[in-house]
TORDOVO-575574 format. One record per residue (C-alpha): z, y, x. Coordinates in steps of 0.25 Angstrom, whole numbers, padded with zeros to 4 digits, always signed. Each point is the difference from the previous one (the first is absolute). Last residue first. Example, Ala and Ser with C-alpha at 12.3 -4.5 7.8 and 13.67 -1.06 7.14 Angstrom:
! residues 2
+0029-0004+0055 +0002-0014-0006 
END
This chain:
! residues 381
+0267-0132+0162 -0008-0010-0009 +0011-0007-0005 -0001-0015+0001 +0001-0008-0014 +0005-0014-0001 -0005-0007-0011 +0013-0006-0006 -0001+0009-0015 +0007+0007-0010 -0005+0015+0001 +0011+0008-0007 +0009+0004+0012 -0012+0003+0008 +0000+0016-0004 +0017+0000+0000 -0004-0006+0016 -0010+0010+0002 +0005+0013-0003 -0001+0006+0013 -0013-0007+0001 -0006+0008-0012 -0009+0011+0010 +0000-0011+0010 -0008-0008-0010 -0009+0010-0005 -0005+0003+0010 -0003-0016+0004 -0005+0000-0013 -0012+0010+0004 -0003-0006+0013 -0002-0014-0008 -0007+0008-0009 -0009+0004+0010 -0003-0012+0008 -0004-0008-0012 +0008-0010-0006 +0002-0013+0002 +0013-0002-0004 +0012+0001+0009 +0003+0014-0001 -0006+0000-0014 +0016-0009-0002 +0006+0009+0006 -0005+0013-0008 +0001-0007-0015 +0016-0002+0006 +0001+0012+0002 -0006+0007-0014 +0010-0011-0006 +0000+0011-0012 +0015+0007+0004 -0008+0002+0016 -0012+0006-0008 +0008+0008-0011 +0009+0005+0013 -0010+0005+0007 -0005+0006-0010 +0013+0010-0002 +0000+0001+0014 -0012+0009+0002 -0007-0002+0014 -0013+0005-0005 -0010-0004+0011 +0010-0016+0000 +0005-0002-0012 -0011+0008-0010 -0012-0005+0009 +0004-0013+0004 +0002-0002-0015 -0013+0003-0002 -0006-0006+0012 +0007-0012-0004 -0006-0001-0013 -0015+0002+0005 +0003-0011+0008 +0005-0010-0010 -0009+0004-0010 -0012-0003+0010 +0007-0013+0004 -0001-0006-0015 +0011+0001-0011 +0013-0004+0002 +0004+0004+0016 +0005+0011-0004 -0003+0004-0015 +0015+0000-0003 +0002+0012+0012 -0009+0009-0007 +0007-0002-0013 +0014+0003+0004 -0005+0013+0005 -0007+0003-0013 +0013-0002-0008 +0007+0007+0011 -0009+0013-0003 +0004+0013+0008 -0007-0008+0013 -0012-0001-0008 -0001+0015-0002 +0004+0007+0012 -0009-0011+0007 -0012+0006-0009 +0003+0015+0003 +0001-0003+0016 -0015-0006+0002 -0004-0013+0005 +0010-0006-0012 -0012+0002-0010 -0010-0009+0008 +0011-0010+0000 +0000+0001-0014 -0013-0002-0002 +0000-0011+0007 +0012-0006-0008 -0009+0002-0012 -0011-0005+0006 +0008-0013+0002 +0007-0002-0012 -0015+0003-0009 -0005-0012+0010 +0010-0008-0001 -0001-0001-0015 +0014+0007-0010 +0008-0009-0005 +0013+0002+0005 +0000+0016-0003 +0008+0007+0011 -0013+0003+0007 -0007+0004-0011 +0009+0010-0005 +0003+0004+0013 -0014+0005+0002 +0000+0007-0013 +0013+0009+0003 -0007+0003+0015 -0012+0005-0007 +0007+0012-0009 -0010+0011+0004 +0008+0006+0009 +0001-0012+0010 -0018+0001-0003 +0000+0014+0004 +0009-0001+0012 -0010-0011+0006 -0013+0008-0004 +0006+0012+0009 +0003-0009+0011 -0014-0006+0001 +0000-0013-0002 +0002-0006-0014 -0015+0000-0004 -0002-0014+0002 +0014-0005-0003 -0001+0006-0014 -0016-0004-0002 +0008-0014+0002 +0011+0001-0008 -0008+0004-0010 -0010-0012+0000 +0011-0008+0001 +0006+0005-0013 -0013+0000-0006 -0002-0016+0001 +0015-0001-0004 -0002+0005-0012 +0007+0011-0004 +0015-0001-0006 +0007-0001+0012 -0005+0013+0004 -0008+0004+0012 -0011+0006-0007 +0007+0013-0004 +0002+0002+0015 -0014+0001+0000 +0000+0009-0011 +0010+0010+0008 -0010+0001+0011 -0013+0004-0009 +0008+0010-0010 -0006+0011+0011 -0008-0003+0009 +0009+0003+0013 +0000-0015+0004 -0014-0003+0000 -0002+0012+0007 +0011-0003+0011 -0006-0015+0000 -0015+0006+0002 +0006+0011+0012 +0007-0012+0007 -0012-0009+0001 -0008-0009-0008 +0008-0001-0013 -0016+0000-0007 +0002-0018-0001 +0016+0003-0006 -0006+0009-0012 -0011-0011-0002 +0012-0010-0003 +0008+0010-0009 -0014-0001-0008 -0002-0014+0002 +0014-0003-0006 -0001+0009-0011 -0013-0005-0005 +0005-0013+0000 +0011+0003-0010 -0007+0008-0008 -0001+0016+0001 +0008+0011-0005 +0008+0004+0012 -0004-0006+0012 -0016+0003-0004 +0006+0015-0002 +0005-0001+0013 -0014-0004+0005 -0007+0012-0005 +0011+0010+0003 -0002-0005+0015 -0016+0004-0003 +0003+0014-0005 +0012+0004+0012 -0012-0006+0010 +0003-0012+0008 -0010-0009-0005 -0011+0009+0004 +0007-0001+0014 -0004-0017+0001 -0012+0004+0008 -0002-0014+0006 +0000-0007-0012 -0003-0017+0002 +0014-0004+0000 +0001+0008-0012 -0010-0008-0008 +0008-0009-0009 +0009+0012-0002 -0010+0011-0002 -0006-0009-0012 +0012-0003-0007 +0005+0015-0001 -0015+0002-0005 +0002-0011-0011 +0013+0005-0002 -0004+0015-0002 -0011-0005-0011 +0013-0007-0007 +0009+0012+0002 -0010+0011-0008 +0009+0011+0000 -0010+0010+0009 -0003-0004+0016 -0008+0013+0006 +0006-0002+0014 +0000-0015+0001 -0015+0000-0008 -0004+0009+0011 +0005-0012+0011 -0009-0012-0010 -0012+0009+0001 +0004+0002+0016 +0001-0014+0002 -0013-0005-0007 -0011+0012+0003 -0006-0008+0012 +0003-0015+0000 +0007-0004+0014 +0012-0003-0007 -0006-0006-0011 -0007-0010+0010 +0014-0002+0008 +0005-0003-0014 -0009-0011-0003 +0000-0005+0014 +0014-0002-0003 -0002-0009-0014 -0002-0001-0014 +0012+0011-0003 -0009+0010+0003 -0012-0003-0010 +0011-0003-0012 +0005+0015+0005 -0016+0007-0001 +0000-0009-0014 +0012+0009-0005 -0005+0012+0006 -0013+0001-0006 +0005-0001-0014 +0013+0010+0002 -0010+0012+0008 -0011-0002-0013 +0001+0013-0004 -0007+0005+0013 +0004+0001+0015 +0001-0013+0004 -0012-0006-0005 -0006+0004+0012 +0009-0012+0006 -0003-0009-0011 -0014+0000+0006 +0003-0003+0013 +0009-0012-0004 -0013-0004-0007 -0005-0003+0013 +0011-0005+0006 +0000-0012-0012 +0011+0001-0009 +0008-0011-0003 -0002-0006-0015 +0006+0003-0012 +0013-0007-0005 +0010+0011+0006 -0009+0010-0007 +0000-0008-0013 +0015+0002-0001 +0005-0010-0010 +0001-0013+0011 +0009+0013+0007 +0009+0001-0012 +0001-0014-0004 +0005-0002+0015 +0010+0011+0000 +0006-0005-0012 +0002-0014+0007 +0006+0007+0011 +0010+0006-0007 +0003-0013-0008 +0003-0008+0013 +0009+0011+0004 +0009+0000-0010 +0000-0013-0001 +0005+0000+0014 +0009+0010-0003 +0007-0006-0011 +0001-0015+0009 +0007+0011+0012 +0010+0005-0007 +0006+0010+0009 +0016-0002-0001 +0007+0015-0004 +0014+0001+0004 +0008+0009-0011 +0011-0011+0001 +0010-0002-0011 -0008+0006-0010 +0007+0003-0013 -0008-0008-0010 -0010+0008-0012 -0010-0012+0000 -0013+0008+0000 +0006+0014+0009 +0008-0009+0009 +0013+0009+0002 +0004+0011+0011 -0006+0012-0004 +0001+0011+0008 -0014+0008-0001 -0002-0008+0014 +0001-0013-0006 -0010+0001-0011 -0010+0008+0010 +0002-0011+0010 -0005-0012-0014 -0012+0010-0002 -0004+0001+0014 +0003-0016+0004 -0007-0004-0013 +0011-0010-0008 +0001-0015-0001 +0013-0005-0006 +0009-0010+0005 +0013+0006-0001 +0002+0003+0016 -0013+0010-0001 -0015-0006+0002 -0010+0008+0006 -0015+0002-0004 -0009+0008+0009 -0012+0007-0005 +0004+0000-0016 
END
């Protein structure tokens, strides 16, 4: 059970499990057998915490059990060693004290840089990678604490290499997972790295995997933040509307619970997707994602609120459609734009709700008719 919720009779189910009950058509508690009134979930928060306790516990016994992470640091000079040891039987036993050597420290890493034979060992074994995920996670671990300090990052970018890492994405423990989507965003260096990335094939598709309410939120943001980065050329943003990204994103935002910082990448993601025709037509077909945006004006933090605007200011005012632009004026849209109007906002999305603004001011007396207030409000135009 990774995230315990609670239905309206009281009893504790795994969000997946409980989602799949419901979607088969179900609409009773499946221990107590009562018709649901409300087929709301309620996270329980105590469940997960013990939850969580527990899983760090085992993870703890686990790593007092492994002698490797109980023997000492490495010395430089039997860093040297190990390296030649790369290319026996004993790959697996050199590498795991090669990583206990880089985590240590930066100048450790620097110096295993600088080590001749170290990167391209660890690069062939990229290309020549066979089933064996846990030596795979300890060289997917590897390239990520060290990626800053790779300046020929196109090994990594080779059809083998990207299999590698998706393989990692796919089969490997949580952590594993996150540094391996986390190495994928450090090669995203330019736009023929992101068009490569994105053209792998199963690769895109898997992130968008990761985006699921279900996945800890630890991965979420790690996808959502290999996403964004790679999210810039034109092709990779049509690719990633057609991969079923835009569905996720609303999932998150519609979601109460969900952390600032997974509601502000995914709104940032979004506005990197409205840039381009195909992800307008898409969020300006969904109400419900409409309704969302506008909620998060104003709630969350600054960024949220810029990166919302220029959503909507993208679809309102670029698009023009009317269909959105009434979801926005029927959500209080306007009266979100006055009152950014008098906040200290930047420059830029003042500009951008001033747009918006003449484009809802025909309507702005049945827009203002549900704000109850006495501030007084002066138009920008």
């Amino acid at each position: 059970m990774r995230s315990p919720v609670s239905l309206c009779t009281g009893v504790t189910y795994d969000r997946a499990s409980i989602q799949r009950w419901l979607d088969s058509g179900n609409n009773t508690c499946p221990a107590t057998m009562q018709v649901l009134q409300s087929k709301e979930f309620v996270p329980n928060r105590n469940l997960q915490r013990l939850i969580q306790i527990w899983s760090d516990s085992v993870a703890r016994r686990q790593l007092e059990a492994d002698p490797a992470a109980n023997s000492a640091v490495p010395s430089q000079d039997q860093i040297n060693l190990l390296v030649k040891q790369l290319d026996n039987n004993n790959f697996l036993s050199s590498l795991t004290k090669i990583v206990c050597f880089a985590r240590e420290s930066e100048e450790n890493r620097e110096f295993l840089v600088r080590t001749d034979g170290f990167l391209n060992a660890v690069f062939d074994f990229m290309r020549n990678v066979e089933s064996d995920v846990k030596l795979i996670e300890q060289v997917v671990e590897i390239l990520n604490l060290m990626s800053s300090k790779i300046l020929e990052k196109k090994p990594l970018l080779e059809s083998s290499s990207l299999s590698t890492i998706l393989l990692v994405i796919r089969r490997g423990s949580l952590d594993s997972q996150i540094q391996s989507i986390g190495l994928l965003r450090s090669i995203a260096v330019d736009g023929e790295s992101k068009l490569k990335i994105a053209e792998e094939e199963g690769l895109l598709q898997e992130l968008v995997k990761s985006l699921s309410r279900e996945k800890d939120p630890s991965l979420i943001e790690a996808s959502l933040s290999c996403l964004i980065e790679i999210t810039k050329p034109k092709r990779v943003k049509i690719k990633v509307i057609q991969s079923g990204t835009i569905p996720e994103l609303k999932k998150h935002l519609s979601e109460p619970n969900t952390s600032v910082s997974i509601i502000e990448k995914s709104l940032k993601l979004l506005e990197t997707l409205s840039s381009c025709r195909e992800g307008r037509v898409e969020i300006w077909h969904d109400s419900i994602l409409l309704q969302a945006i506008v909620q998060k004006l104003l709630k969350v933090s600054n960024k949220a609120t810029e990166h919302a605007v220029t959503v909507l200011w993208c679809v309102c005012c670029l698009f023009r459609d009317e269909k959105a632009q009434e979801v926005v004026a029927n959500s209080n849209g306007m009266t979100k734009f006055l009152l950014l109007m008098q906040s200290n906002c930047s420059a830029t999305v003042r500009k951008m709700s001033a747009d918006l603004l003449k484009i809802f001011r025909v309507n702005s007396k049945s827009c203002l008719s549900s704000y109850d207030t006495k501030t007084t409000h002066i138009m920008p135009f």
